[in-house]
VEXTI-357412 format. One record per residue (C-alpha): residue in three letters; x, y, z. Coordinates in steps of 0.05 Angstrom, whole numbers, plus 32768, in hexadecimal, padded with zeros to 4 digits. Each point is the difference from the previous one (the first is absolute). Example, Ala and Ser with C-alpha at 12.3 -4.5 7.8 and 13.67 -1.06 7.14 Angstrom:
<nodes>
Ala80F67FA6809C Ser801B80457FF3 
</nodes>
This chain:
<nodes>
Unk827E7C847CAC Unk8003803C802D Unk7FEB802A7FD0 Unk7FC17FE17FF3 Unk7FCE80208034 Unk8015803F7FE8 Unk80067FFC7FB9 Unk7FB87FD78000 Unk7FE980428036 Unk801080337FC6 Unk7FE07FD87FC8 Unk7FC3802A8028 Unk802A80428005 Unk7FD880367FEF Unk7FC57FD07FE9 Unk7FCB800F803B Unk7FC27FEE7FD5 Unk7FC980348005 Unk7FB97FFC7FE5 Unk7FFB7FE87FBD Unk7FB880078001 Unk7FDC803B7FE2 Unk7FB680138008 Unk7FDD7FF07FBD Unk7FE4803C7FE2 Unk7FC27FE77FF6 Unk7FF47FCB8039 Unk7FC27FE87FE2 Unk80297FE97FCA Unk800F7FC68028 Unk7FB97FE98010 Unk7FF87FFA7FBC Unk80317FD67FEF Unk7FED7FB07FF9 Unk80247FEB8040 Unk80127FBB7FE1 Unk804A800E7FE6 Unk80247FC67FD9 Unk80287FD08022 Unk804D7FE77FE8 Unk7FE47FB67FF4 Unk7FD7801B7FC0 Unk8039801E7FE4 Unk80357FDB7FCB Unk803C7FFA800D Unk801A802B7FC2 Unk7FCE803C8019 Unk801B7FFC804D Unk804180057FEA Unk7FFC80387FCF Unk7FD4802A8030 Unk80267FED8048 Unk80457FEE7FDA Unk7FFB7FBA8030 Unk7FEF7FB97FF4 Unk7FD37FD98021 Unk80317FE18025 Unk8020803F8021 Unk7FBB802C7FFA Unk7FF57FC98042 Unk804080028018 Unk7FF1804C800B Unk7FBC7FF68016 Unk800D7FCA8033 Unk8042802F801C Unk7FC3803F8002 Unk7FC57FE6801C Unk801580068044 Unk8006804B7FF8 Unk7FC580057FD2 Unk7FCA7FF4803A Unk7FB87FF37FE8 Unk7FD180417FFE Unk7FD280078041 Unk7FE880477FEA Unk7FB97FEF7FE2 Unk8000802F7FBC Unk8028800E7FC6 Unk803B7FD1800E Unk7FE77FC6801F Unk80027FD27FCB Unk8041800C7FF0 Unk80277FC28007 Unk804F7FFD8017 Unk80087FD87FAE Unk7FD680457FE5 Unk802E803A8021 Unk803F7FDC7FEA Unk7FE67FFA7FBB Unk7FED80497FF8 Unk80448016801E Unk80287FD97FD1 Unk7FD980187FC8 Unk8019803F8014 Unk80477FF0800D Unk80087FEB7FC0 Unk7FD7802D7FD7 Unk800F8041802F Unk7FB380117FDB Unk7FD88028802C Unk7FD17FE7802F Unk7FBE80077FDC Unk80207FD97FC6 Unk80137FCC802B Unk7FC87FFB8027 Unk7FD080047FC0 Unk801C7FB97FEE Unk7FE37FD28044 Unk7FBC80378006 Unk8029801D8038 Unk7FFA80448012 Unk803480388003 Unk80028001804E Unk7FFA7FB28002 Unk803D80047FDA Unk802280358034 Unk7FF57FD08031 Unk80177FC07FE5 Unk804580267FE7 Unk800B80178045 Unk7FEC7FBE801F Unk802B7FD87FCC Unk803B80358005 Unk800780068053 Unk80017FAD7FFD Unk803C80037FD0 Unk802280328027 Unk7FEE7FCF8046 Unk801E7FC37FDA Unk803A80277FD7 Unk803C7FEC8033 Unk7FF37FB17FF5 Unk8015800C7FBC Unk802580448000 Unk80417FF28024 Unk804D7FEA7FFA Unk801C7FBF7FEF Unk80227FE48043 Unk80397FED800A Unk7FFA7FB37FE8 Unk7FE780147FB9 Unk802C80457FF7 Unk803C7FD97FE6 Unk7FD27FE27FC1 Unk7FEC804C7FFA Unk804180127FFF Unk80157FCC7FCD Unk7FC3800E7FCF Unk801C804A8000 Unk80437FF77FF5 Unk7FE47FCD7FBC Unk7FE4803D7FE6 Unk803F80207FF0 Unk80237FC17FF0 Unk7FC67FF17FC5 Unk8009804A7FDC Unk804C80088017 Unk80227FBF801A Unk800E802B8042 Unk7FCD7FFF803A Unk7FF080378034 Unk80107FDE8047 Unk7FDB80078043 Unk7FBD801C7FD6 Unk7FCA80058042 Unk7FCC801F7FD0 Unk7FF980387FC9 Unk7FDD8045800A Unk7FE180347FED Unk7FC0802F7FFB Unk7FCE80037FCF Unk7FC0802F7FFE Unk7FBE7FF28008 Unk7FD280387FE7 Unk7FCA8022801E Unk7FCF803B7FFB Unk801C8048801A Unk7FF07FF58050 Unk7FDA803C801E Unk802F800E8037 Unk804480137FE4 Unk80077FE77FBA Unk8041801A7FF4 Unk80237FD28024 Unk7FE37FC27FD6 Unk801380247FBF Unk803D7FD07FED Unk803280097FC7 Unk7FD97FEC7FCB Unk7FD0802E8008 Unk7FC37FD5801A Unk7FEF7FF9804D Unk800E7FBC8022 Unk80197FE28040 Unk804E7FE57FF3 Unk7FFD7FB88018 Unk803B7FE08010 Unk80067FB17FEA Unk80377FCE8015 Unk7FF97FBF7FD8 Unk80287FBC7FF8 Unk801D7FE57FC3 Unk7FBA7FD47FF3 Unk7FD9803C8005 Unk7FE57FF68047 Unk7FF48046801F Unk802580028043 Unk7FEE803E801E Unk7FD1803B7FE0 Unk8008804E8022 Unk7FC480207FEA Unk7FFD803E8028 Unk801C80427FDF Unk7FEB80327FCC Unk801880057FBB Unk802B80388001 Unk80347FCE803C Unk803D7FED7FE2 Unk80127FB68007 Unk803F800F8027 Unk7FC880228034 Unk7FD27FCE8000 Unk803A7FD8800E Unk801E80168033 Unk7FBD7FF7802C Unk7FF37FBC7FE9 Unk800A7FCA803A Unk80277FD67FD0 Unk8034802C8002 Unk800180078044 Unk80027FB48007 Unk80337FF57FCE Unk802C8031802A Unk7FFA7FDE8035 Unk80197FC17FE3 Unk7FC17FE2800A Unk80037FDA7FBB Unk80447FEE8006 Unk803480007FC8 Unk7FE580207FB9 Unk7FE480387FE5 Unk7FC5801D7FCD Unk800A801C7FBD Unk7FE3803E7FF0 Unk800280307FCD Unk802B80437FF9 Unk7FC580278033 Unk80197FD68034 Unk803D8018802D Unk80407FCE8000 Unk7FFA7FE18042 Unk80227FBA8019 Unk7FB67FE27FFE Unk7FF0801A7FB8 Unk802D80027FC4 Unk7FF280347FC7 Unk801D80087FBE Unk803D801A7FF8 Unk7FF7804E7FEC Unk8042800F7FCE Unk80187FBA7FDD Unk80487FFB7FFB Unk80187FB98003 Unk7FE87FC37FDC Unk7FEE7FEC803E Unk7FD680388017 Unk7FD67FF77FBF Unk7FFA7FB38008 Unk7FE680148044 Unk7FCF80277FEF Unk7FE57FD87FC7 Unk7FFC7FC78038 Unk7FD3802A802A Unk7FD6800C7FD2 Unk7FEB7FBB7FE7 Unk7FFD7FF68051 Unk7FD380318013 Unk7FD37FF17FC5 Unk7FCC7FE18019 Unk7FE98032802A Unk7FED80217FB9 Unk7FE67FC47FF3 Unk7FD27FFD803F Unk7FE580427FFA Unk7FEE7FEF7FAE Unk7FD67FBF8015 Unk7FE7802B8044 Unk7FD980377FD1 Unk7FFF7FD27FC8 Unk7FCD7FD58022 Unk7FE0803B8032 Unk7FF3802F7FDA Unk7FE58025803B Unk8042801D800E Unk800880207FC1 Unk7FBB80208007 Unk7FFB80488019 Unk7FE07FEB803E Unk7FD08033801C Unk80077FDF804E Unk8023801C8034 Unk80547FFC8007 Unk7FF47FCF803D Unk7FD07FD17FD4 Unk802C7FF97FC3 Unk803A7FEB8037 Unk7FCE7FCB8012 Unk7FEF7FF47FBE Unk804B7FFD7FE4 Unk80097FC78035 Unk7FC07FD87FF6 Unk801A7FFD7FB4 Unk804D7FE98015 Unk7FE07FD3802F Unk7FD57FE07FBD Unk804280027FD9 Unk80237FCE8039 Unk7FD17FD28002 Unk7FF97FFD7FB0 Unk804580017FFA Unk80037FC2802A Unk7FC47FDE7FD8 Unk8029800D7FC6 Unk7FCB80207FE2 Unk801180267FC2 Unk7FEA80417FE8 Unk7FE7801C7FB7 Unk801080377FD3 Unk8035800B803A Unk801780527FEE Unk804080178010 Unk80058035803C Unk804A801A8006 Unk801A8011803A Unk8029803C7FE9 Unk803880198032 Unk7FE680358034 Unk802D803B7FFF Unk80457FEB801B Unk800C7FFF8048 Unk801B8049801A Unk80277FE58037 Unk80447FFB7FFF Unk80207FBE7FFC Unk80247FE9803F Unk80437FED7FF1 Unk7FFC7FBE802C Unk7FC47FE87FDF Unk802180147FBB Unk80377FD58010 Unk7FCE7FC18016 Unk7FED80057FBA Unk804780047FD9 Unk80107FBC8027 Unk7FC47FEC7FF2 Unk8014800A7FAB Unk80427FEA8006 Unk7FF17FBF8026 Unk7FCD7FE27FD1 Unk800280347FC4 Unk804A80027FEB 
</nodes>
């Protein structure tokens, strides 16, 4: 699809990994460490999966799609026995407990800047692999996407949403206050985050993940800079449309609810696009459900936790397509952003009123 290289290109938007690794504040903390960690193969099953939230099976997956970016140590010190099996074990410990380092760390006699380093290692080969499994259906399988959205509506209402490409919208991930301009990361509900903006497929497969602005960004900002939209403009997906929520603005590549019911129709509509764009509720529940990272205040920088954010969506694709369950999944609702300010074009308005009297009436 056309689209591809540069939807896959701003999967990294924004997500220029710096330095994960910070000086220990005692460095001869880390001399007197036993440098003989654990390895995976000594670990049950039932204890890898409640500490990595992976199975055997897809623990190697992951560490077989890594190692290439995980090079062996050369410095003589501190990290050299750190193997590529070791750093991804410590960073998923941390994805999914979102603990602090030390904690982490304290569980495979690792130090707290051994730990910086294998996050960072771990997180900036996510981020390398993230647009082999971060990207758009083409156009061979979009008609079965098409057809497993329009089921949605047809299972709750016995009328389906046509020409679904994907469902959207932003959730937060939460952070520390940055140092440099805080303000702008102070979002709605009162806590600072980055707003991350997630298009996802009926089966839960992310498609594309914007993880670039602040907080305090409407969704209707965020997008309107998003490449998607650029790319759906330019009829680069061909026919269809995403469904997104009330912050969105109507457009002829995104439908939104209708604001002031007064038909049937209108109301059957609307309670259509909701059981459509469910599952990107869905996604973002079984996302922080199984990493907790990004609920965790995190005290990195705005740049990491973009990083971070993706390394996570990238894990949630490939256990997605593992079908690998999750436990004591929580519920994270996507409440509607503010609604969109802008006013509605009339030619897009009328897109939509076809639209509901074709297949709604």
């Amino acid at each position: 699809m056309a689209l591809a290289g540069a939807a896959a290109q701003q999967v990294l938007a924004g997500i220029i990994v710096g330095n994960f690794s910070e000086s220990s504040e005692n460095d001869d903390e880390d001399q007197r460490l036993i440098k003989q960690p654990f390895t995976i193969r000594q670990i049950s099953e039932k204890i890898l999966y409640q500490q990595t939230q992976l199975n055997r099976e897809v623990f190697n997956f992951v560490l077989d799609l890594l190692t290439p970016y995980l090079t062996p140590n050369t410095r003589k010190g501190r990290y050299q026995h750190l193997t590529p099996m070791q750093k991804l074990y410590v960073a998923l410990q941390f994805y999914a407990t979102g603990s602090y380092q030390w904690l982490v760390g304290s569980s495979g006699r690792m130090s707290q800047s051994e730990v910086c380093q294998a996050i960072r290692a771990v997180t900036d080969a996510f981020v390398a692999v993230s647009p082999q499994f971060i990207i758009f259906p083409d156009a061979e399988e979009y008609p079965a996407v098409k057809q497993n959205f329009y089921r949605l509506g047809i299972t709750r209402h016995g009328r389906g949403f046509p020409h679904v490409l994907g469902a959207i919208d932003c959730t937060h991930v939460r952070i520390q206050a940055p140092t440099n301009r805080p303000e702008q990361y102070l979002n709605r509900h009162i806590y600072h985050s980055i707003n991350v903006q997630l298009i996802v497929g009926p089966d839960l497969i992310i498609y594309n993940v914007f993880a670039e602005y602040p907080g305090s960004n409407h969704d209707s900002y965020i997008w309107r800079n998003s490449a998607v939209r650029d790319g759906l403009a330019n009829g680069n997906f061909g026919e269809g449309w995403l469904v997104g929520d009330s912050g969105y603005p109507l457009e002829p590549w995104i439908m939104t609810p209708v604001g002031q019911v007064n038909t049937p129709a209108e109301l059957l509509y609307n309670s259509v696009h909701i059981s459509t764009r469910n599952p990107v509720e869905r996604t973002n529940g079984v996302l922080k459900s199984r990493w907790h990272v990004l609920d965790s205040p995190l005290k990195y920088s705005p740049r990491k936790v973009c990083a971070i954010t993706t390394a996570c969506c990238v894990l949630h694709n490939i256990c997605t397509r593992h079908n690998l369950g999750v436990d004591n999944r929580q519920e994270y609702p996507l409440h509607d952003d503010f609604p969109c300010q802008e006013p509605p074009n009339p030619n897009y308005a009328n897109i939509r009123q076809n639209l509901i009297e074709r297949h709604f009436t």
